[in-house]
C-alpha positions as CSV (number, residue, x, y, z in Angstrom):
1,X,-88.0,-19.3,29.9
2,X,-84.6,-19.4,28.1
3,X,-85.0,-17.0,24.8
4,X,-83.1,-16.9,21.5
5,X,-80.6,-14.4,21.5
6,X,-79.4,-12.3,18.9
7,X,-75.9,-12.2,18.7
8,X,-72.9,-10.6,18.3
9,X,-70.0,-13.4,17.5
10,X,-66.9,-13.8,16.1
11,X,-66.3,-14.3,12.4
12,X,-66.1,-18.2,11.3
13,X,-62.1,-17.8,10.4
14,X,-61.2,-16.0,13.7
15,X,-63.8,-17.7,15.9
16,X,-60.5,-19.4,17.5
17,X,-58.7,-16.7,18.3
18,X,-61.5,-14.0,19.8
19,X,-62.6,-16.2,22.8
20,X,-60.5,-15.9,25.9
21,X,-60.7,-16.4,29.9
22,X,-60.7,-13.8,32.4
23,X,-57.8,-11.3,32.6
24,X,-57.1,-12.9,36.0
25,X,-56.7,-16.1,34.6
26,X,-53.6,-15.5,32.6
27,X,-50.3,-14.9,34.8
28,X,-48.1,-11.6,33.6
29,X,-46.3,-13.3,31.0
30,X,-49.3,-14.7,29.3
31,X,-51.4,-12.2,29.1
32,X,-48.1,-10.1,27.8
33,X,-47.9,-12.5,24.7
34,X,-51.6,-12.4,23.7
35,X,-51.6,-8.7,24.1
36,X,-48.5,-8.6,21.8
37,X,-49.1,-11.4,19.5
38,X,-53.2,-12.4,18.9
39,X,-54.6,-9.0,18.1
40,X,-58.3,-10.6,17.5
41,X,-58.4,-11.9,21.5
42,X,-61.0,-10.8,23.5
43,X,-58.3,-9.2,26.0
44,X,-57.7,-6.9,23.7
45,X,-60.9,-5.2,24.7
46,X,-60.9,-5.9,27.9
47,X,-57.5,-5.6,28.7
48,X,-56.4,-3.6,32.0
49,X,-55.2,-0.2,31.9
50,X,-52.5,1.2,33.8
51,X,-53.2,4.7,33.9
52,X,-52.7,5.3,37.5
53,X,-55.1,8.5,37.4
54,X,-57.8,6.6,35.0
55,X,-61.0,6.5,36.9
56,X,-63.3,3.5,36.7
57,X,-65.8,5.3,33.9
58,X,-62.5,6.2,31.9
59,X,-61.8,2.4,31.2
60,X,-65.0,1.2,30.9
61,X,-65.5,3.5,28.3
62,X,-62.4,2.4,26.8
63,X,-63.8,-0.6,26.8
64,X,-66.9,-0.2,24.6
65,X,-64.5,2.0,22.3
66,X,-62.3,-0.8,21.9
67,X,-65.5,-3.5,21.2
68,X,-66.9,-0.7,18.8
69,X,-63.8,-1.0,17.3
70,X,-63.6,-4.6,16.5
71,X,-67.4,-4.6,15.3
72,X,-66.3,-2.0,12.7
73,X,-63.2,-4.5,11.5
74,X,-65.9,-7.1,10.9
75,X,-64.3,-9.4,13.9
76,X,-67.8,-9.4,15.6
77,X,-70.8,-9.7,13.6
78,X,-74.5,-9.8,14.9
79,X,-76.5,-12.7,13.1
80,X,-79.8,-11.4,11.4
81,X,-82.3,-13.4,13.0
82,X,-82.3,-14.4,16.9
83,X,-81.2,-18.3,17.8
84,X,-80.1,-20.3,20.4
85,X,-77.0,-22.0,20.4
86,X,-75.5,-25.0,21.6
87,X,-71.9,-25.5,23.0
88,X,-70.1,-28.2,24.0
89,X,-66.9,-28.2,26.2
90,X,-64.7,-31.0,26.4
91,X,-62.0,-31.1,28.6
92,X,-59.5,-34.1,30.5
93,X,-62.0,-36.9,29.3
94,X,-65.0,-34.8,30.0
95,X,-67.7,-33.5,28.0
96,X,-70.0,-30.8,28.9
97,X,-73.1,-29.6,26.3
98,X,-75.4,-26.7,27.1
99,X,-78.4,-24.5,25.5
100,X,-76.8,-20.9,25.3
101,X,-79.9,-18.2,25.1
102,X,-81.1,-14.7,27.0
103,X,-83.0,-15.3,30.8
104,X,-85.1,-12.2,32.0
105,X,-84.0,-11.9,35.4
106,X,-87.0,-10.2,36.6
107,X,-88.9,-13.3,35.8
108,X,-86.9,-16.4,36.0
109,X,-86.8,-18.1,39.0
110,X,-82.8,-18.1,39.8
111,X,-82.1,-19.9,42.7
112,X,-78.6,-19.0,44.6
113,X,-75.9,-20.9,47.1
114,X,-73.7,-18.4,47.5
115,X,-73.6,-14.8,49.3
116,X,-72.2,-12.0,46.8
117,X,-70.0,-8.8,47.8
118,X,-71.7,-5.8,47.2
119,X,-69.1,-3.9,46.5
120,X,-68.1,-6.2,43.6
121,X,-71.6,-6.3,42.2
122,X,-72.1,-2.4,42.1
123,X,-68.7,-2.0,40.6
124,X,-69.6,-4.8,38.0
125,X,-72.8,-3.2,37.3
126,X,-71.2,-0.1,36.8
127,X,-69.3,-1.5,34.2
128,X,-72.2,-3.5,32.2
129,X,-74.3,0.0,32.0
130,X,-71.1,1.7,30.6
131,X,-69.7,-0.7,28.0
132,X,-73.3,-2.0,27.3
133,X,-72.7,-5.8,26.4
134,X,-72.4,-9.0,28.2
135,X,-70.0,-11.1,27.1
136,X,-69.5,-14.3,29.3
137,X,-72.7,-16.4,29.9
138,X,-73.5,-17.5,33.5
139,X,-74.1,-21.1,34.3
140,X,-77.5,-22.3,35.4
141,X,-78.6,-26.2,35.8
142,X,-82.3,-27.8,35.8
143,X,-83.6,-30.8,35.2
144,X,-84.0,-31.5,31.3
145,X,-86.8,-32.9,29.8
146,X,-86.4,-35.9,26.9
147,X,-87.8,-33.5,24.7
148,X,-85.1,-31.3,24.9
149,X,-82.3,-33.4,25.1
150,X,-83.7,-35.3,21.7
151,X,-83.3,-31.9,20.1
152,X,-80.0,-31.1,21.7
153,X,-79.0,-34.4,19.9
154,X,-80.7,-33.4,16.7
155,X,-78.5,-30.2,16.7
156,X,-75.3,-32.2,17.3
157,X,-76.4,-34.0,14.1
158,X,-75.4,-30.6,11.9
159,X,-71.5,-29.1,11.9
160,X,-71.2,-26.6,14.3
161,X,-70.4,-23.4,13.8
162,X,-67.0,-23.5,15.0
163,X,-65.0,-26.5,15.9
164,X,-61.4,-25.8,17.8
165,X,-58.7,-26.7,20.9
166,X,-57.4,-24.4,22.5
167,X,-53.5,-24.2,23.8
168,X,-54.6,-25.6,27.2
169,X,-56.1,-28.8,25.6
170,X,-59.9,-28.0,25.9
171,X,-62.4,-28.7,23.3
172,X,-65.1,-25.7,22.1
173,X,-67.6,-26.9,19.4
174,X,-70.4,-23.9,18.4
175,X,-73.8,-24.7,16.7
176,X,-76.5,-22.2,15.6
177,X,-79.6,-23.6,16.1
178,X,-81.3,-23.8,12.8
179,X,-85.1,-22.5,12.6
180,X,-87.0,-25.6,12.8
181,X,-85.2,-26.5,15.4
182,X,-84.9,-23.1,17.1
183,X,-88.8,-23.6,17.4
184,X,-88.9,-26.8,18.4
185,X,-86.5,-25.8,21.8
186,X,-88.3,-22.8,22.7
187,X,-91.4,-25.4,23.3
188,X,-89.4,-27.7,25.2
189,X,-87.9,-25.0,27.1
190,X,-91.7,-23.4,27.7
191,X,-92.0,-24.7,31.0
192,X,-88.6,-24.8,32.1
193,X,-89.4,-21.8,34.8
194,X,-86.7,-22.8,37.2
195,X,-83.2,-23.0,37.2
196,X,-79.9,-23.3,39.9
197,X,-77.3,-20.6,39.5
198,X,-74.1,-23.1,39.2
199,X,-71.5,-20.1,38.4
200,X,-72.0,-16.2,38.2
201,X,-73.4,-15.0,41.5
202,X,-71.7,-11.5,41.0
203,X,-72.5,-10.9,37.4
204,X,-76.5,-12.4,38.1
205,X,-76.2,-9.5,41.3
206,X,-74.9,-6.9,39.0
207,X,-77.4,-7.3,36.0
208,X,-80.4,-7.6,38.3
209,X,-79.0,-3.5,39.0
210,X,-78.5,-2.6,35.7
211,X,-82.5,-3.7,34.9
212,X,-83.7,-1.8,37.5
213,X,-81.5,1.2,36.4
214,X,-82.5,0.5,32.7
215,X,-85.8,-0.4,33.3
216,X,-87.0,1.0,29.9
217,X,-84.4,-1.0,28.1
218,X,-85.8,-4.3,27.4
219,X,-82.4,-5.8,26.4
220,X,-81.0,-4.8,29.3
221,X,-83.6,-7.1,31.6
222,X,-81.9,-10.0,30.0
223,X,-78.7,-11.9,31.1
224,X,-76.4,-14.0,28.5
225,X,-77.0,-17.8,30.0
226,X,-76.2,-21.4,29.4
227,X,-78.6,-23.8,31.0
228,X,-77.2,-27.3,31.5
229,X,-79.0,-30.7,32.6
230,X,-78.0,-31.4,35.9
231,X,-77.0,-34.6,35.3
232,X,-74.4,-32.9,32.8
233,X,-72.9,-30.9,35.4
234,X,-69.2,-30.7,36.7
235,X,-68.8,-30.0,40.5
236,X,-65.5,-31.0,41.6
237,X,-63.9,-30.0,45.5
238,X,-61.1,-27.6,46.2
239,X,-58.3,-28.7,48.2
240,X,-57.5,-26.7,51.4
241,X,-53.9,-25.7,52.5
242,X,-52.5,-24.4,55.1
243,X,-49.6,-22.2,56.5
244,X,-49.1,-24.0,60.0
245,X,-45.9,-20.9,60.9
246,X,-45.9,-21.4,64.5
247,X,-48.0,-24.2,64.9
248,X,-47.1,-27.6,66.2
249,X,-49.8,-30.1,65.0
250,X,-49.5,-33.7,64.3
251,X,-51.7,-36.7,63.7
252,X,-52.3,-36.6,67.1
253,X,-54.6,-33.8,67.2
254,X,-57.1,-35.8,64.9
255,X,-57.2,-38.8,66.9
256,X,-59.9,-38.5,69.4
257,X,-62.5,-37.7,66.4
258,X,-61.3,-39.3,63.6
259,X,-59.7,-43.0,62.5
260,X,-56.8,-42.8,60.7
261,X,-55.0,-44.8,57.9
262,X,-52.2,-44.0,55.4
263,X,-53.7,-43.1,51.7
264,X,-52.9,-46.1,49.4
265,X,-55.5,-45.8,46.9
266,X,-55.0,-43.0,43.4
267,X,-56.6,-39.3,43.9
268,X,-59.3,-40.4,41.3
269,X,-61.6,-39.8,44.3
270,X,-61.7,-39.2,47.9
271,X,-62.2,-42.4,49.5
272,X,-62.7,-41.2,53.1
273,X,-64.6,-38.1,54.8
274,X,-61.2,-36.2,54.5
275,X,-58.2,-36.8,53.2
276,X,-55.0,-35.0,55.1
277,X,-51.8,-34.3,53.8
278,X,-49.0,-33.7,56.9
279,X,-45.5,-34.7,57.4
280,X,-44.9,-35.7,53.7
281,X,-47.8,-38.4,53.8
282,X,-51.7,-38.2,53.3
283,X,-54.0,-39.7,55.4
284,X,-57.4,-40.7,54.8
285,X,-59.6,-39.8,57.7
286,X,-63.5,-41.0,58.7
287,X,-65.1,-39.5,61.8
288,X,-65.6,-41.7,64.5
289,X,-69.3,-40.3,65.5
290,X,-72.3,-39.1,63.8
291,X,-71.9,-36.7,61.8
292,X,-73.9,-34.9,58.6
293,X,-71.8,-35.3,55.4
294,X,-73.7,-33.8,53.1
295,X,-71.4,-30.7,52.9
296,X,-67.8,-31.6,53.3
297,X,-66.7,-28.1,54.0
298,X,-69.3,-27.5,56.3
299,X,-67.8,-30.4,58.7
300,X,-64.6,-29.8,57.7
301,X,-64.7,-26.4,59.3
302,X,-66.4,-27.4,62.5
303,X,-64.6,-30.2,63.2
304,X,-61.1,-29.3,62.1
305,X,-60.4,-25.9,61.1
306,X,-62.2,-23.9,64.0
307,X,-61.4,-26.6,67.1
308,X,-57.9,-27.4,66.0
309,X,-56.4,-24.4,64.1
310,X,-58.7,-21.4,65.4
311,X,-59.8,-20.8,62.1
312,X,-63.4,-18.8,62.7
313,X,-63.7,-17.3,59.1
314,X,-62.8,-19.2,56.2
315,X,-63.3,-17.0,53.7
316,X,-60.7,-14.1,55.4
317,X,-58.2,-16.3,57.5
318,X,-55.3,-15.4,55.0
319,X,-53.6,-19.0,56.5
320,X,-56.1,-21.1,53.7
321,X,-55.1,-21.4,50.6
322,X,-57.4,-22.9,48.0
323,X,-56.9,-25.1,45.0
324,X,-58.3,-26.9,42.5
325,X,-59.0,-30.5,43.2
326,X,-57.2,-32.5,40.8
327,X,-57.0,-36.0,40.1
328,X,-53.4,-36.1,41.1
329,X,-51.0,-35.8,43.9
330,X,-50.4,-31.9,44.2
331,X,-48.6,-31.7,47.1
332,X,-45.2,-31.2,46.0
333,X,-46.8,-27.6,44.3
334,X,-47.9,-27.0,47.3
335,X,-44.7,-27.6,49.6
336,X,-42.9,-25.7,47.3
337,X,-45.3,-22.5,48.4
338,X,-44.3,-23.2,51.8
339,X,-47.6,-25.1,52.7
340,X,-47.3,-28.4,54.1
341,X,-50.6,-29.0,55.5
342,X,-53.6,-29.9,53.2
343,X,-56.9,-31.6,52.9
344,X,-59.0,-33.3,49.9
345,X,-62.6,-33.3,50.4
346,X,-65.7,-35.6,48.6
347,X,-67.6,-33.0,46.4
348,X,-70.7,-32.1,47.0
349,X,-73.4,-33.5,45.1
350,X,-76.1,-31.6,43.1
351,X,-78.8,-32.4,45.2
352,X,-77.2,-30.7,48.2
353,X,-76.3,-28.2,45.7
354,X,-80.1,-27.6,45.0
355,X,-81.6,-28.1,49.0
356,X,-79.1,-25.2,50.2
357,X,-80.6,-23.0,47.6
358,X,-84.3,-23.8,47.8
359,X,-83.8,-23.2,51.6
360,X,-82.2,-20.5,51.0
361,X,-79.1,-21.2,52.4
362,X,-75.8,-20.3,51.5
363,X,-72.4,-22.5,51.3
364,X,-69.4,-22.3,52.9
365,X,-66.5,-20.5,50.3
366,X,-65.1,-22.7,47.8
367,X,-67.5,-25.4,48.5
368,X,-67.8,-25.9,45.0
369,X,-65.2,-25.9,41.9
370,X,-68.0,-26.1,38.8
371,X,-67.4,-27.0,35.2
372,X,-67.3,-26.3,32.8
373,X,-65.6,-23.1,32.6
374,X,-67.1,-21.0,30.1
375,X,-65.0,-18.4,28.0
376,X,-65.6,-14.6,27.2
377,X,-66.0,-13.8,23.9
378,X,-67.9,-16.8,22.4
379,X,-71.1,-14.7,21.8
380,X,-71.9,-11.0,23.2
381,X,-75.4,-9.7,24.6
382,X,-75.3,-6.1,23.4
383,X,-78.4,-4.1,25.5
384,X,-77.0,-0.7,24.5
């Protein structure tokens, strides 16, 4: 079950300007300009190091230093009495709400979609048991009772902790759940046993290590979480791209499998079972046979990217490049790169989302694009 947390969060005044993406979201120049001009921004403590001779438990524990730092200055503060909280992210017409609280990941039933690198997660978890605090919540989904989303409309009801845009246009509204109703969601969240990883396979990996490493620290069995409905949910496609160097391939090589038809209709949605972007002109295309479309990039790779291009791994082939799926035309980006083959794909739906990971399966990469996108920051899990 989803447990109050208590937690570390910015002050009310500076609540704006603490929460930030990951370091890898920002390019060179943007990071350059928080680091020089927003001293309060979470990249200040997590901020790479260039100390060529650092070794991995030198910056992390010049991480914690620099988090100890800013909880001295008063920036974070760690509320008295544990709560949940409820966020809300609203972003290009869409609105996204979910329960923010503490899973115990040796008894939550987590299910996964996606394979993780082990390398990744024992570096990650390296890092958690040095700097000792989680700071970006992963995503899980189930399906919400009434009873909790009358209280998740009762909350909205009060004024939120903190209420701001931030320079990329996206909403972030904060509530502390009061007392009263702090009770009333831990009984409607009593039986919620189950829940769908949606984002953070690597940091789920990596905390399951540090609990058994830790395994006296109670705080440390616990993960920072935000459980959504599923109906709530964002799961949008990414758009494939390709470098074709050395290749000769036109519409002709689709023909014997697929019907084909110039794109006249907006990129709201993908209105075929691909849609495919070559010689300056997309191309909606619908297989001709039976065929399972449940998983787009599933069919997508065994009909077209291993028979036509020779593509056998679609996570290493460095010829794919991966995007966002927009609602607009992004081609001329992507020409610009030198790429000037692409392909749009339906998303997948939540209900294939939830069959692969009851079965245990896993997806293909970059199945899924997921929203929302949740900042680091917001609200630490401190376990040491």
């Amino acid at each position: 079950m989803l447990k109050p947390l208590s937690a570390y969060r910015p002050e009310g005044n500076k609540a704006h300007l603490v929460p930030s993406r990951s370091v890898d979201a920002y390019t060179p120049a943007q990071l350059f300009d928080k680091l020089e001009n927003n001293p309060y921004s979470f990249l200040q403590i997590i901020r790479p190091e260039t100390e060529i001779l650092m070794t991995n438990e030198d910056r992390f524990e010049r991480v914690r230093l620099r988090l100890d730092q800013f909880i001295s200055k008063g920036v974070f503060k760690l509320d008295k009495e544990p709560s949940y909280f409820l966020y809300e992210q609203s972003v290009a017409g869409r609105t996204y709400t979910g329960i923010i609280g503490l899973l115990d990941v040796n008894k939550a039933k987590i299910h996964l979609h996606e394979k993780t690198l082990e390398s990744r997660e024992d570096l990650f978890a390296e890092y958690l048991k040095i700097t000792g605090f989680q700071a970006e919540p992963v995503l899980v989904f189930g399906k919400a009772t009434q009873s909790q989303k009358d209280i998740v409309s009762e909350i909205k009801k009060g004024g939120p902790t903190f209420d701001f845009y931030t320079t990329n246009e996206i909403g972030h509204r904060l509530w502390t759940v009061s007392s009263d109703l702090c009770n009333s969601l831990q009984e409607a969240l009593k039986d919620q046993q189950e829940y769908f990883l949606a984002d953070g396979h690597h940091r789920y990996g990596s905390t399951c290590k540090v609990a058994k490493a830790l395994v006296g620290n109670k705080a440390a069995q616990c993960i920072l979480t935000m459980y959504m409905d599923e109906e709530d949910i964002g799961i949008d496609s990414f758009e494939r791209w390709l470098d074709t160097t050395g290749l000769d391939i036109g519409l002709e090589a689709f023909e014997h499998n697929f019907s084909i038809s110039k794109k006249t209709d907006d990129f709201e949605s993908v209105d075929a079972d691909l849609e495919l972007f070559t010689q300056g002109q997309w191309y909606c295309l619908n297989y001709r046979g039976r065929l399972d479309k449940s998983l787009p990039p599933a069919y997508l790779m065994s009909e077209v990217l291993e028979p036509i291009f020779g593509i056998k791994d679609a996570k290493k082939d460095k010829r794919i490049t991966y995007l966002h799926q927009e609602p607009f035309d992004q081609s001329s980006v992507m020409l610009s790169k030198g790429l000037n083959l692409g392909f749009r794909l339906p998303p997948v739906s939540v209900e294939v989302l939830k069959k692969t990971a009851l079965e245990g399966g896993t997806m293909p990469p970059k199945s899924t694009y997921i929203e929302p996108k949740l900042r680091s920051g917001m609200l630490l899990h401190l376990f040491k």
